[in-house]
C-alpha positions in Angstrom: 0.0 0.0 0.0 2.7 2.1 0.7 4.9 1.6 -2.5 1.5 2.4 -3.9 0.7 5.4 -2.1 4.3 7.2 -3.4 4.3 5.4 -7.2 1.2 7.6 -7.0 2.5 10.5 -5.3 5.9 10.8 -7.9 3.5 10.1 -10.8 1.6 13.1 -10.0 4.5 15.5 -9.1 6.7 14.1 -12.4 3.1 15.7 -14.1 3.5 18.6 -11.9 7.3 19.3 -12.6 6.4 19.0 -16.8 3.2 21.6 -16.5 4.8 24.3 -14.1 8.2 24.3 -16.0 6.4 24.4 -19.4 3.2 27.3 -18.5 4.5 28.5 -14.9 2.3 28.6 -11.5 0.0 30.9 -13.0 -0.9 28.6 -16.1 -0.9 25.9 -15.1 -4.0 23.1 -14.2 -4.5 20.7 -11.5 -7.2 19.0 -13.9 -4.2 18.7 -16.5 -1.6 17.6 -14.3 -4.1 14.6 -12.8 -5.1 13.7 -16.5 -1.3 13.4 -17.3 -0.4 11.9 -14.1 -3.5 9.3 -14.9 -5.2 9.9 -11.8 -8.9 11.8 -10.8 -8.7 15.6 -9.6 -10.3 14.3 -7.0 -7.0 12.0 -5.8 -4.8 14.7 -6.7 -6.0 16.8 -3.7 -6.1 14.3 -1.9 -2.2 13.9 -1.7 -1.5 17.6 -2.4 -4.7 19.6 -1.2 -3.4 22.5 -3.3 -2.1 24.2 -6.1 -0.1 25.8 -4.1 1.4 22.9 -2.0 1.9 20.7 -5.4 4.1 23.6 -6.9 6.0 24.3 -3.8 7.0 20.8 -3.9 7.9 20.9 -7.3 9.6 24.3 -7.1 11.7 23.0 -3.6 13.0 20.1 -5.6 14.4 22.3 -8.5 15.8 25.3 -6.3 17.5 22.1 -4.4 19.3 20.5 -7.7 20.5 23.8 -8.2 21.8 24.1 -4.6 23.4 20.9 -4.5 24.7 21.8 -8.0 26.9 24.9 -6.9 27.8 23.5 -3.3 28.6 19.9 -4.4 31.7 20.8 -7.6 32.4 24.3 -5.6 33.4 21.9 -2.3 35.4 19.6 -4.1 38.9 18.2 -3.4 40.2 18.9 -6.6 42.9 20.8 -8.2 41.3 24.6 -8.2 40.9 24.9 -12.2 39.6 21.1 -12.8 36.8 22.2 -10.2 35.7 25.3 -11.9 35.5 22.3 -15.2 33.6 20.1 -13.0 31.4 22.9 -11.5 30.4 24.0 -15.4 29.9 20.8 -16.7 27.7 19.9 -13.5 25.4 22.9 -13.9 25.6 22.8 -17.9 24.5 18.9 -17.5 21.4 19.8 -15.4 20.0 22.4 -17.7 20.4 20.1 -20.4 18.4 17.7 -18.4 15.9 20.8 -17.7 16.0 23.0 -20.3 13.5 24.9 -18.9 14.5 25.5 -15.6 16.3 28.6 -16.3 12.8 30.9 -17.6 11.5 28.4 -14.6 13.0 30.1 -11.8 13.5 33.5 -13.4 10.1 34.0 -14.1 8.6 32.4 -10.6 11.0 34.6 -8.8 9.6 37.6 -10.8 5.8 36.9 -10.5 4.8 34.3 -7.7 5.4 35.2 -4.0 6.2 31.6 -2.6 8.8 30.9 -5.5 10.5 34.1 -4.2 10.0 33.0 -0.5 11.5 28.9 -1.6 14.6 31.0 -3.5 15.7 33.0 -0.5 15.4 29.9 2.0 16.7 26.9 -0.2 18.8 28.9 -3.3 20.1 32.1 -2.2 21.8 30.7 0.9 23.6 27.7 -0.7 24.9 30.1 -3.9 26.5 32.4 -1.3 27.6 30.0 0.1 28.9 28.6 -2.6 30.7 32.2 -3.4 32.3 31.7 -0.4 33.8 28.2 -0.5 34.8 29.7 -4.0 36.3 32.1 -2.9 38.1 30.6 0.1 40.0 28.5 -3.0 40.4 31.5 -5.1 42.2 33.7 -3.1 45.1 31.0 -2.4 45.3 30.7 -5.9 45.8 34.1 -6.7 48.1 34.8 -3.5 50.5 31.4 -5.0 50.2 33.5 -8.4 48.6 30.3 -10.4 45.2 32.2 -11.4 44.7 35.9 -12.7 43.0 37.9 -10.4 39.0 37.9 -10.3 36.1 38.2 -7.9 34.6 35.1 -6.8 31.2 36.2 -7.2 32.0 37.6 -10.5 33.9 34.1 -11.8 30.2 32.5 -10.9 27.9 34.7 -12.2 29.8 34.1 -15.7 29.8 30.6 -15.8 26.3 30.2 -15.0 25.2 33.4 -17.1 27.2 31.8 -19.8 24.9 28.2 -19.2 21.9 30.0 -19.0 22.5 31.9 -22.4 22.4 28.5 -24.3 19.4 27.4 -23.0 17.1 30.8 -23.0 18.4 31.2 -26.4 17.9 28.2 -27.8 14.6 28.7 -29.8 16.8 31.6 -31.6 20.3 29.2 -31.6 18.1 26.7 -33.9 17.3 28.9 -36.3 21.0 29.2 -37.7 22.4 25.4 -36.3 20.9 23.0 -38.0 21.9 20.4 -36.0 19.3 17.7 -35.2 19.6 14.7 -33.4 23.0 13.2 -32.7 24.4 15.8 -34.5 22.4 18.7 -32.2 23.9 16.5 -29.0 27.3 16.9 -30.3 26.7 20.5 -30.3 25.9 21.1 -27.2 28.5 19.2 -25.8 30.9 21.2 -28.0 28.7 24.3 -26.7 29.7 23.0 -22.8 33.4 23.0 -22.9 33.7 26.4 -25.1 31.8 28.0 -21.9 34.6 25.5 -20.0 37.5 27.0 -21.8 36.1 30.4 -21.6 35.9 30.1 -18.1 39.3 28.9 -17.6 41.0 31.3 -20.4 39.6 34.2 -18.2 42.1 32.8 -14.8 45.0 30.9 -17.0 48.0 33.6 -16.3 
């Protein structure tokens, strides 16, 4: 009954995640998320009660990936410039596996209340945190002379800035790559490590 009750429960907020990320709070449906999740509206509220509930879950578990995404490569015991690699890789990766997160977040943070509420309890924290482990690193680097000199808050803000800008301007990127398929894959990997090398040219001495 139990492996039921959360098959059910994931089934509905895998529904929830697609709907929010594609139409936002405000345009989204519960009767469209229960019809895709293959469960009655009735059932929905039953595990969720809410609108409101359903997309804070959905919205926690985004604002979290992202967390975990700057803490987790920014923390690592690695040589400084192979972590800035694995910490652009890491958050390229994600987007590619929600390529609508980016407008996601933005546009919650802009228009609904409790996405701006989850950001400045589960995201904020962790990215300035993040700045600061970052910058922890970055300083020694640039005291032993191996790295160029550069604010740690302005070394993140272009790498994920540069990851976003693939992703937001992707409807406009396919109009002139032609890429499809395989061959579209292969270009966004080639897309990841020239915002990699970019990265790295900008603290190389």
């Amino acid at each position: 009954m139990k492996e039921e009750t959360s098959n059910t429960e994931q089934s509905i907020l895998k529904s929830a995640e697609k709907e929010f990320l594609k139409k936002g709070f405000s345009g989204s449906k519960t009767t469209e998320i229960a019809k895709e999740a293959g469960v009655t509206h009735a059932m929905l509220h039953y595990y969720f009660r809410t609108k409101e509930n359903l997309f804070n879950k959905v919205f926690e578990e985004k604002a979290k990936q992202l967390a975990d995404t700057f803490l987790s490569r920014v923390d690592e015991s690695l040589p400084f410039l192979e972590k800035i690699k694995c910490f652009i890789e890491a958050h390229f990766d994600l987007l590619t596996a929600n390529p609508e997160l980016p407008l996601f977040i933005y546009r919650e943070i802009l228009t609904n209340e409790c996405g701006k509420e989850i950001c400045r309890k589960t995201l904020f924290p962790n990215f300035r945190l993040a700045i600061s482990l970052l910058d922890r690193s970055l300083q020694e680097e640039i005291k032993k002379g191996t790295v160029r000199p550069v604010k740690a808050e302005d070394l993140m803000v272009s790498a994920i800035s540069l990851n976003i800008f693939v992703f937001v301007a992707n409807p406009l990127i396919q109009l002139f790559v032609e890429e499809k398929g395989e061959e579209y894959h292969q270009y966004m990997e080639r897309r990841k490590q020239e915002n990699v090398e970019i990265i790295l040219s900008r603290l190389r001495k």
